[in-house]
N, C-alpha and C positions, 0 to 999 in steps of 0.2 A: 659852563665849560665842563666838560664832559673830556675822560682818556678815551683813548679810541684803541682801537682792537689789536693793534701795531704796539701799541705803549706798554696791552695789559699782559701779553705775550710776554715783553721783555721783563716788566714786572713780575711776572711770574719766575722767570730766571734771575732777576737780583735775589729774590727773598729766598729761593733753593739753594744758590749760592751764599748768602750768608749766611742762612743755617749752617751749612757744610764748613765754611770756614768759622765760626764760633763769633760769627755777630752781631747776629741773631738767636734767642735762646729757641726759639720757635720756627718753625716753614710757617709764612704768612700764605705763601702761593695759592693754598685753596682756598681764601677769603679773597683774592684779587677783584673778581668780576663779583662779589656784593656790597664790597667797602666802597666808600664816598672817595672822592676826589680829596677830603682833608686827613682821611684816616691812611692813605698809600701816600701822599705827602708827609706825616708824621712820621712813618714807619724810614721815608727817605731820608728826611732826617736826623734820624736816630742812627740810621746805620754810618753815614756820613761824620755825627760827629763822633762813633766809636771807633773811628776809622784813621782818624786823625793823630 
């Protein structure tokens, strides 16, 4: 399974977003389209459970 181009768009807009709101200490958004499938699933949730 593979994100598809639809997914990595919006992922790109979670991670600029949580940068911006402090939930992320980092913008992931320019690693989107080279990270795996397990490292954009970690990052989700991480942010998820800082969220809580």
């Amino acid at each position: 399974m593979s994100i598809t181009s639809t997914a990595k768009e919006d992922l790109k807009a979670l991670f600029k977003e949580a940068k911006t709101r402090g939930i992320l200490k980092i913008d992931h958004s320019d690693r989107v389209d080279r990270m795996s499938d397990g490292d954009a699933l970690g990052l989700l949730i991480s942010m998820v459970k800082r969220t809580l």
